[in-house]
Structures are given as C-alpha cells and as structure tokens.
C-alpha positions as CSV (number, residue, x, y, z in Angstrom):
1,X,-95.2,67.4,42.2
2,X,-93.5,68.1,39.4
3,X,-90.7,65.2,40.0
4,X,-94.6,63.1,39.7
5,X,-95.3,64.7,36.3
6,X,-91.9,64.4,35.0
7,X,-91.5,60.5,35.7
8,X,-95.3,59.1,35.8
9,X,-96.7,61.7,33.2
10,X,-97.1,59.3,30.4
11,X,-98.8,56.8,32.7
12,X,-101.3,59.5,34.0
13,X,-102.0,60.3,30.5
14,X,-103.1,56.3,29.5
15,X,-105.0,57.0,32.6
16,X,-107.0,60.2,32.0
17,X,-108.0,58.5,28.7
18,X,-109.0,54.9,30.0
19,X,-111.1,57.1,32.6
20,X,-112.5,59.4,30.0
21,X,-113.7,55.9,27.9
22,X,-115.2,54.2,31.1
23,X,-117.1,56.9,31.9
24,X,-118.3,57.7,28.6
25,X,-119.6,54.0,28.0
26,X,-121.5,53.6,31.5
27,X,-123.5,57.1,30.6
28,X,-123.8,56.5,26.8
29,X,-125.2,52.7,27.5
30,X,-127.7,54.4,30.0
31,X,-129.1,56.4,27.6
32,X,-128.7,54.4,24.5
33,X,-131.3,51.9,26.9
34,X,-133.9,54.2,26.9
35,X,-133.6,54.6,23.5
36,X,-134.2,50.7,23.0
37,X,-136.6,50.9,24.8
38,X,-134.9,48.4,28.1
39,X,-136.7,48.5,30.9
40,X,-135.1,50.2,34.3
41,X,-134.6,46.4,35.7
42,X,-132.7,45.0,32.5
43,X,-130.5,48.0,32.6
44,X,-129.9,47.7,36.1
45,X,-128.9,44.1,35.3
46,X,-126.8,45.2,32.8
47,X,-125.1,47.8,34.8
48,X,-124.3,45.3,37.5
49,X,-122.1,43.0,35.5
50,X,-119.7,45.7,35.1
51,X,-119.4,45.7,39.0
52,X,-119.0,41.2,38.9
53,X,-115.9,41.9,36.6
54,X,-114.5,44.4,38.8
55,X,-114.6,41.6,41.4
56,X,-113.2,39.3,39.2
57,X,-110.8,40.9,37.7
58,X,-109.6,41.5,41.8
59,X,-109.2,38.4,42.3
60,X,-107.5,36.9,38.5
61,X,-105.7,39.7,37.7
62,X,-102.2,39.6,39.9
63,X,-102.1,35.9,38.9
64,X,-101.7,37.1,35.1
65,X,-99.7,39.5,35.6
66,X,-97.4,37.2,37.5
67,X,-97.5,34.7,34.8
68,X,-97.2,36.8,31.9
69,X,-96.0,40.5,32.9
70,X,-97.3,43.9,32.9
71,X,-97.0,44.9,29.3
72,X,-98.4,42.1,27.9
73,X,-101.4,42.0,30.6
74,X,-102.1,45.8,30.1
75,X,-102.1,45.8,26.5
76,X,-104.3,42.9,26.3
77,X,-106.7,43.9,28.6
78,X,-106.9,47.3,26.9
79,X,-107.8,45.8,23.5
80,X,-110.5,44.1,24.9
81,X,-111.8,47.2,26.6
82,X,-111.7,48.8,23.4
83,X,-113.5,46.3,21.0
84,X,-116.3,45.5,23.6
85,X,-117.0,49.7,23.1
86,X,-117.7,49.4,19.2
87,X,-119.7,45.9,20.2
88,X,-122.3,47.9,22.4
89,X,-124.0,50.2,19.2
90,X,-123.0,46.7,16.8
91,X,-125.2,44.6,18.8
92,X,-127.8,46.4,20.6
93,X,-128.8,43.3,22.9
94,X,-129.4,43.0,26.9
95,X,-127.4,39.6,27.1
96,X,-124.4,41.0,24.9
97,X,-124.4,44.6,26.4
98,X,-124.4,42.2,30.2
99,X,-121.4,40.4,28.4
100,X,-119.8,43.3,27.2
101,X,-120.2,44.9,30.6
102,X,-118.5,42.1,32.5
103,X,-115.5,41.8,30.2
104,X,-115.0,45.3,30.4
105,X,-115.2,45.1,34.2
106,X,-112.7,42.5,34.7
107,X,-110.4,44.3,31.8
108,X,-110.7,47.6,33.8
109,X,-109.7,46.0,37.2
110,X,-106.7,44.3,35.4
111,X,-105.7,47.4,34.0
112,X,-105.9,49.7,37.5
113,X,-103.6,46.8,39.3
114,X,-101.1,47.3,36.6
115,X,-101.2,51.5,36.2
116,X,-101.4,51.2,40.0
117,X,-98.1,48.9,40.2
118,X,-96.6,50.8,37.6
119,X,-97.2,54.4,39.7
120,X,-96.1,52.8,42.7
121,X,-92.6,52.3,41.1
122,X,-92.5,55.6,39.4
123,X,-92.7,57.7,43.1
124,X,-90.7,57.3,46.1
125,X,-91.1,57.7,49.8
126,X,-90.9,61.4,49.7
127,X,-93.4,62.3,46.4
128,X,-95.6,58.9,47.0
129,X,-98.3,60.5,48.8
130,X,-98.3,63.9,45.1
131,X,-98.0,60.7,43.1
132,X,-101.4,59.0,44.6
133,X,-103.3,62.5,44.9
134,X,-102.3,62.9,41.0
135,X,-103.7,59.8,40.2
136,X,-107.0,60.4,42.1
137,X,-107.4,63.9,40.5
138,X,-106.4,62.6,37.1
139,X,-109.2,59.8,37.4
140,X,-111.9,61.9,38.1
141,X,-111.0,64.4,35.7
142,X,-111.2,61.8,32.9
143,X,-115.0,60.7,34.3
144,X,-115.9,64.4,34.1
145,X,-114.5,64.9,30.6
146,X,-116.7,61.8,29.5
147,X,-119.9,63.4,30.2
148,X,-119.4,66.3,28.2
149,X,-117.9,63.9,25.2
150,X,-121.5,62.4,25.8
151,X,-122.5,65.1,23.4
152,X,-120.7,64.7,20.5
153,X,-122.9,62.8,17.8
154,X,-125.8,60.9,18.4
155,X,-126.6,58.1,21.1
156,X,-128.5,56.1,18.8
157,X,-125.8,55.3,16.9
158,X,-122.3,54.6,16.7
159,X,-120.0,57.6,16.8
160,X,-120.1,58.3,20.6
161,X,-118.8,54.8,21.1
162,X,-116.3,54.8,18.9
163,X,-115.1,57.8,20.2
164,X,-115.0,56.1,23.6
165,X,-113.1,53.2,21.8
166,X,-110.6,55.5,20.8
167,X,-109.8,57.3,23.9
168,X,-109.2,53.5,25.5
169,X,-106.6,52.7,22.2
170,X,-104.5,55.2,22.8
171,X,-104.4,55.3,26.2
172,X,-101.9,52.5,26.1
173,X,-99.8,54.4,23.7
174,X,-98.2,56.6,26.0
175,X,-97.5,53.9,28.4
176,X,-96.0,51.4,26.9
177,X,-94.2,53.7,24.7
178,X,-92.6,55.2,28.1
179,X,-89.0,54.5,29.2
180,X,-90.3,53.8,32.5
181,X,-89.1,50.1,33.6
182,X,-91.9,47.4,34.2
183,X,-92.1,47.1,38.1
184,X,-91.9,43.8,40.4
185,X,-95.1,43.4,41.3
186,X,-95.9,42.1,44.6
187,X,-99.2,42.1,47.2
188,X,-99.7,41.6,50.8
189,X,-101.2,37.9,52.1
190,X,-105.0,38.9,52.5
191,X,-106.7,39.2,55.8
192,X,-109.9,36.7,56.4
193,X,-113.0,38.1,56.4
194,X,-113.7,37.4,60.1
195,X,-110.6,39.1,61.0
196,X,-111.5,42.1,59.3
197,X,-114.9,42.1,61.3
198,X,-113.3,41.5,64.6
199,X,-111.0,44.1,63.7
200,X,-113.5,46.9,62.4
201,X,-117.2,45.9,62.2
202,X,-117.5,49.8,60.8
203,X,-115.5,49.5,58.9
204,X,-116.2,45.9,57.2
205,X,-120.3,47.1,57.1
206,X,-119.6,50.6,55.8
207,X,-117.7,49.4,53.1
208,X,-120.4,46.9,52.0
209,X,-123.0,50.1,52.3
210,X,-121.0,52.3,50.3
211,X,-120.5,50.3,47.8
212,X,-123.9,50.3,46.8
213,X,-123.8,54.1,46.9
214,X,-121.0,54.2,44.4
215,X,-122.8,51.4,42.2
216,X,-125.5,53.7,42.2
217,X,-123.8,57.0,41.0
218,X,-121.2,55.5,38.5
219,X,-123.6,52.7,36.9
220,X,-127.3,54.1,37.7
221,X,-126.9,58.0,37.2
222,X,-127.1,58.2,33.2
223,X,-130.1,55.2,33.9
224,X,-131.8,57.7,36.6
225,X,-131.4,60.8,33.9
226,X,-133.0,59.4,31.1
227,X,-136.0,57.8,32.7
228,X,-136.4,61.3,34.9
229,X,-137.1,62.5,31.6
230,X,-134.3,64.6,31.3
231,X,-132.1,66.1,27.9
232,X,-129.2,64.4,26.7
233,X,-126.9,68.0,27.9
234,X,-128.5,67.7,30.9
235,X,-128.0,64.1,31.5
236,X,-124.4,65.1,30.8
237,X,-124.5,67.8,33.2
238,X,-126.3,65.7,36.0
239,X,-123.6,62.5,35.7
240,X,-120.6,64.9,35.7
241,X,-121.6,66.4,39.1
242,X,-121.4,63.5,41.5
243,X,-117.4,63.2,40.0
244,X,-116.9,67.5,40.3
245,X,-118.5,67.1,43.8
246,X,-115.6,64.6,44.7
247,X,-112.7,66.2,43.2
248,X,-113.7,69.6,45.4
249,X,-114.7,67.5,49.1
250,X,-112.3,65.0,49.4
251,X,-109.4,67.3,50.9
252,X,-111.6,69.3,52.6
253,X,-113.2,66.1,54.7
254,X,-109.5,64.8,54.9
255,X,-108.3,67.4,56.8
256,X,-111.3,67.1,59.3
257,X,-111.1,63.4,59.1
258,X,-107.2,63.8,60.9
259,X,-108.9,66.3,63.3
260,X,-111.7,64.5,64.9
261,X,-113.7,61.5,65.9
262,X,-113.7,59.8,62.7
263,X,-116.8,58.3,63.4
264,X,-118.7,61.2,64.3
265,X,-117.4,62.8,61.2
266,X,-118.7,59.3,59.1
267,X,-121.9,60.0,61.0
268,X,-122.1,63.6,59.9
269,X,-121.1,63.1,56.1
270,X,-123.5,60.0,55.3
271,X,-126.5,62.0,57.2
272,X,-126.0,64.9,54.9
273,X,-125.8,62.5,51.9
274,X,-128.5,60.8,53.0
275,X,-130.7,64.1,53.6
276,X,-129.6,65.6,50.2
277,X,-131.3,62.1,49.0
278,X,-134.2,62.7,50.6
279,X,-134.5,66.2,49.4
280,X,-133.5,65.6,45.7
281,X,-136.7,63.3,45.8
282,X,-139.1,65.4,47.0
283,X,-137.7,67.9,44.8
284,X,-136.7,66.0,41.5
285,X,-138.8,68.4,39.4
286,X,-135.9,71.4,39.7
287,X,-133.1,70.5,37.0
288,X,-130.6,73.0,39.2
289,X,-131.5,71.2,42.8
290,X,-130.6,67.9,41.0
291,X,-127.4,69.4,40.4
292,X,-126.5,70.3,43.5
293,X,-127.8,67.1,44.8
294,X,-125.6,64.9,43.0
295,X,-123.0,67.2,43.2
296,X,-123.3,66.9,47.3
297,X,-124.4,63.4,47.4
298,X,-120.9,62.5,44.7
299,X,-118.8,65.0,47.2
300,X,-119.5,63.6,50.0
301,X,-119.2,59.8,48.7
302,X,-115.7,59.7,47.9
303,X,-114.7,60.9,50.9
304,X,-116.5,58.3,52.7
305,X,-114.7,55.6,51.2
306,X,-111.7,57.0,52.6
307,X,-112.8,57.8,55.9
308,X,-113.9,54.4,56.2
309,X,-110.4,52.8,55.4
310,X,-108.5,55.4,57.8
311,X,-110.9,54.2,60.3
312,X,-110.5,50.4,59.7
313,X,-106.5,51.1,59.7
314,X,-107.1,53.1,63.3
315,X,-107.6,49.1,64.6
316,X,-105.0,47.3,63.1
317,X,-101.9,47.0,63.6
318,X,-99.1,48.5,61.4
319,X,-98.1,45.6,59.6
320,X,-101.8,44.4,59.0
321,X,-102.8,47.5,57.3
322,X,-101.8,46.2,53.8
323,X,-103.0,43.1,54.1
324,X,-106.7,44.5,55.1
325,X,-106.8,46.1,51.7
326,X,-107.9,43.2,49.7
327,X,-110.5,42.0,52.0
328,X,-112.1,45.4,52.0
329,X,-112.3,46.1,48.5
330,X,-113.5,42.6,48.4
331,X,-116.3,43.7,50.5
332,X,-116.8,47.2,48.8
333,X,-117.2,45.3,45.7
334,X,-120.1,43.1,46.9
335,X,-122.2,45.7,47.8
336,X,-121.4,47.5,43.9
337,X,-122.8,43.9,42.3
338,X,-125.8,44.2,44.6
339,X,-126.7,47.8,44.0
340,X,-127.7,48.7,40.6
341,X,-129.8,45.4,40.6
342,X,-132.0,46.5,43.4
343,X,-132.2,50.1,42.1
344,X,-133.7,48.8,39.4
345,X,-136.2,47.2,40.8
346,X,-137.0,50.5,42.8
347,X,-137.7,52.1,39.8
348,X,-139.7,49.8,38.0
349,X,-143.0,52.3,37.3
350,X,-145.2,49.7,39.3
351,X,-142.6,50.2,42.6
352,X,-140.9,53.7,43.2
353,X,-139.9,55.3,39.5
354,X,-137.3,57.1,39.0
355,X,-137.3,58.8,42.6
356,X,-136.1,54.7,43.4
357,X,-132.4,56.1,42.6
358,X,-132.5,58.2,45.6
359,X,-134.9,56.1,47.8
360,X,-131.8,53.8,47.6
361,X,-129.0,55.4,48.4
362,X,-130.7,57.3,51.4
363,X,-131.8,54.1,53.4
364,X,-128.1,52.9,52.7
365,X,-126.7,55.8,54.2
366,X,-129.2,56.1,56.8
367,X,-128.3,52.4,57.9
368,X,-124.9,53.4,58.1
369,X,-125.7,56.8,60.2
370,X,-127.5,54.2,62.5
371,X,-125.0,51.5,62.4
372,X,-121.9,54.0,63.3
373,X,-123.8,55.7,65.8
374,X,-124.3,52.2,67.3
375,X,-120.6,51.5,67.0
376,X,-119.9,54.5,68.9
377,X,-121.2,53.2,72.1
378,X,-119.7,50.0,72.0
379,X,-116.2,51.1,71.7
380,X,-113.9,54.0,73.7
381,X,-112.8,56.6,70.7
382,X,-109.4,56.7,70.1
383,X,-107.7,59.8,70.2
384,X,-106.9,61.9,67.6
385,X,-103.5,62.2,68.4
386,X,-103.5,58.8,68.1
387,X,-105.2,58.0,65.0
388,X,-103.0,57.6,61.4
389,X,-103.4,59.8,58.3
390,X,-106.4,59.6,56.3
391,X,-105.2,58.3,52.4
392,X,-107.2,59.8,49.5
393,X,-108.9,56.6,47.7
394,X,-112.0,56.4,45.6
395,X,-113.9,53.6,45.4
396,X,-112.8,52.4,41.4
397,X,-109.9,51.5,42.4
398,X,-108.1,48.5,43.4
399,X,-106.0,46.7,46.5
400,X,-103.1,47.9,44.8
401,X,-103.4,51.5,45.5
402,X,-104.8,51.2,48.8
403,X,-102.2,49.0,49.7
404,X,-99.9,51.8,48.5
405,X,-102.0,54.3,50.6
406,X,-102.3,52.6,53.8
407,X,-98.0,52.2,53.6
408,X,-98.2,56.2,52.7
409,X,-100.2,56.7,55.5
410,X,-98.1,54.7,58.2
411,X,-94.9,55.7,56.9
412,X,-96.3,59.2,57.5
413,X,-97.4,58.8,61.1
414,X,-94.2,57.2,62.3
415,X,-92.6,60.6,60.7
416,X,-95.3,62.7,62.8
417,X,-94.4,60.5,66.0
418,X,-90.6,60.9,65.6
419,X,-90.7,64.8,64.9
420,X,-93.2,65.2,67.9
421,X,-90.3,63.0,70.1
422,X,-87.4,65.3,68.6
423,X,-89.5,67.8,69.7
424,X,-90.7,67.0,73.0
C-alpha cells in the first residue's frame, strides 16, 4: 500500500479534488434549482445531460487521447470542467445549466480514462489490486467531502461554485507536475451487444437497472432534499450518506460475493435496497430514517455494480473479460441518461412528489430481484470454487478501470488455481 502512495500519490490527490468538485456541483445545482424556482422535471432534465456526456465522453475520449496525448487531453478537459463551475451561478438558465452539465460530463469521462491509464501504469501485478481499492476509496471520499463544502457560503450565489472551480484547478496541479511518465494507452476490441446478452442476460439487464439507481442518488439526491423540504446541513448530510454507505459495504458484500451464489446474493442485496425504498417512503417524515435509508440504499448500490460485473465475467471466457467492459458500461450508462428524466416526472406534484425519488428506484430494484430470480432457473449455478474474484468498481467510472479490474481479477484466480494445484 504504501509502494501505491509513494508512486500514484500525486495522481490520487488530482483525484480526491476533481471528486470533491463533481460532487459539490451536482448537490449545489440541486439546490440552487429550488431556489430559481425550476420545476422537479427541468431539473431532472438538467441532471440527465451530465449522464449523455458521460456516454459521450466513453466513446470520444480514447480517440483524443490517442491523437493528442494524456497531458494535453487532461489538462484540457479539466479547464473546461472548471469554467463551466463559475458559468452555473453566471448564468442561472435551464438550457445553459443542461449545456454546462453535458460538457462537464463528457470532460469528467475524459478525465477518469486518463487518471485511470495513468494508475494503471503507476502499479504492478503485485500492488494493482491496493492501487484500484485506493482509487475507489479516494473517489468517494472526495464526493463525501463535497457535501459538507456544500455549506460554506451561500447557494444563491457564487462562492460555493467557485470554490468547486477551485478544487477542479488544482487538481491537475499535482499531476501533471508529477515525475510519473505518461502511459501508452491502449483498450481491448469491444464485445457486441448481442454477445454480451448471449453471454450474461443478468448481467447486460442488471446493468441497465442499476444504472438508473446510481442516476438517481448522484444526480437526483440534492433535487429529492430540497423539494422534501429539507435544510441546506441536512441536504448535506442526506447526499453524503448514500457515498459513506458505499465506502463501508462494498468489502463486506465482496467477501460474500466470492463465497456464494452470486445471484442469490444480487437477489438479496437489491431486495434490501429495494425494501429500504419502500420504507424511506412511507416514512420520509423522520430526518434520521432518511439517513439510514440512503445510507443503506448508497451501501448496498455500489456493491451491486460490482457484483454484477463478477457475475457477467463468471460466463466469459478469460480473454473476453476486458473486452466486455466497454459494452457494459455502455449499457450502465443508458440506464444513468434515462433515470433522472423519469424521476422527474415522478415527482411532479400532480404525479408522486417527492416520495417519486424512492418510488423509482424501488420498482428498478424490484425488477431486478424478479429478473435474477428468473435467471436462476434457467441456468445451473456455477460453483463457487469456480467462479473468479469479485473487483471493487463503482459505477462513475470508466472501461478503463474495469478493464484493469477484470485483468486483476483473472490474474488473481489463475494464482488461486495454481497454489490450490501446488497444493493438492
């Protein structure tokens, strides 16, 4: 671990900051919204564009930074990032915040595949798998910080976005100041679609279902807080738990997930989500019981995501593993556009209100209790002994990592199967 720190520190630093200013901007623009009075459907549109970029940004990205390299990419994108912040307050307009949003979007993706190349050739074979957990605990440490920078100055004006603009400038700083060399950048040739149904119809399905879940926490939380009614702290308070929840489950649910039926276990985790929905609905009025919703519903999320790509990898073949990695995020990322849209329109006054936000994610996660359960009986479970090692992933970030995770992963099984030979 410390081998990590010593030789990707600077790069996790740009990261903890670029986190802590993406979070910050998604709460502050859901509450600066209610203070312009936006309805819960323009917001929703709003929030969605950021989830379009991400998509975009997928797919464009490695073409850039083929073209034009790393530094150059990275500190382009982050400029962007960090101008569109001060625009927001400047120009307190649906159509420009839904601009600002998308750029932002397809910045942030560009800037994950190049952190995510760059940590790839900071760590070896033996400290890769340290290297990724660092960079998934740094990640969400930065979205939990943003929430409580939330409170510093007002919303209605412009110094909590400028303090978000600042965190994204010098996030760079550290990186590109680093002696750390600029990597080759390389990724696998992309599985179809149809392949990765054939393959893992779970998988493929879960992914599109979960990605409305995530849309819903990291874009439609802040939205959810301030039409509830609730105080700016406690809007703070309320976003931050969904990312404490997955800092504190994801291990936890790893270590089952390498243990068990992995769809039983997908079964269990989205019921309880999906309950815990249910619940915080019927029982929105208790500030504390929100808390511990989001802070089970965000917990048990993450993990989700993960379990879901160990579970896709248990059907594919070694050397297909990587390549499966775009096409899901692909798919993750159409159910993010679709989300916050339809949330929206839950929560219009004349539909569902507020309780909309967690109307939504609890039929999504009760189609996806159904839809495994229905899997179950159409295929023989594999056994664990069999199955490969669960990577830690969250949903924000891109084929890059995964593709790094998934080669973790097998590179760690084959270890497992040759000890257990020696052994034997």
């Amino acid at each position: 671990m410390l081998q990590v720190l010593s030789s990707a520190w600077a790069l996790l630093l740009g990261i903890g900051l670029l986190m802590l200013g993406n979070g910050l901007q998604g709460t502050l623009l859901g509450v600066r919204g209610g203070i312009e009075g936006y309805s819960t459907l323009t917001m929703s549109l709003v929030m969605s564009t950021y989830f379009v970029g991400l998509l975009l940004g997928s797919w464009v990205a490695p073409g850039m930074i083929r073209r034009v390299g790393h530094v150059r990419v990275f500190a382009a994108l982050a400029s962007l990032i960090s101008a569109v912040m001060v625009i927001y307050p400047a120009l307190p307009n649906p159509f420009v915040w839904m601009l600002g949003r998308l750029i932002v979007g397809f910045c942030f993706s560009g800037v994950y595949v190049t952190a995510e190349s760059w940590l790839n050739n900071a760590a070896d074979n033996e400290n890769r798998g340290k290297a990724l957990s660092l960079y998934m605990i740094v990640m969400t440490l930065g979205l939990v910080a943003a929430q409580g920078f939330i409170l510093i100055g007002d919303p209605a004006g412009y110094l909590p976005f400028v303090i978000a603009s600042i965190a994204v400038s010098i996030s760079f700083a550290p990186i590109l100041l680093s002696i750390s060399p600029t990597p080759a950048f390389d990724t696998a040739k992309r599985m179809t679609l149809r392949e990765l149904m054939q393959a893992s119809p779970l998988g493929c399905v879960g992914m599109f279902l979960i990605g409305g879940v995530f849309s819903a926490q990291f874009g439609m939380s802040a939205v959810y807080a301030t039409e509830a009614g609730l105080k700016l702290h406690q809007v703070s308070l309320f976003a931050a738990s969904f990312y404490v929840g997955a800092l504190f489950m994801q291990f936890p649910l790893g270590f089952l997930s390498d243990r068990m039926d992995r769809r039983v276990l997908i079964m269990f985790v989205a019921g309880i989500a999906g309950v815990t929905s249910v619940m915080a609905m019927m029982l929105s009025g208790s500030f504390i019981l929100l808390l511990i919703a989001a802070f089970t519903i965000g917990g048990l999320i993450n993990p989700l995501y993960s379990l879901l790509l160990a579970h896709t990898n248990d059907f594919l073949d070694h050397d297909d593993m990587a390549s499966a990695s775009g096409g899901l995020i692909f798919i993750n990322g159409l159910g993010a556009c679709s989300g916050p849209v339809i949330i929206g329109w839950l929560m219009s006054d004349d539909i569902f209100g507020p309780n909309g936000f967690f109307l939504f994610m609890a039929v999504l996660l009760g189609v996806l209790v159904a839809y495994a359960g229905y899997r179950a009986t159409q295929r023989s479970t594999i056994p664990v002994e069999e199955t490969g090692v669960m990577p830690a992933m969250s949903p924000s970030v891109t084929s890059v990592a995964v593709e790094v995770a998934q080669e973790y992963a097998i590179e760690t099984e084959l270890e497992e199967q040759e000890n257990a030979s020696a052994t034997g």
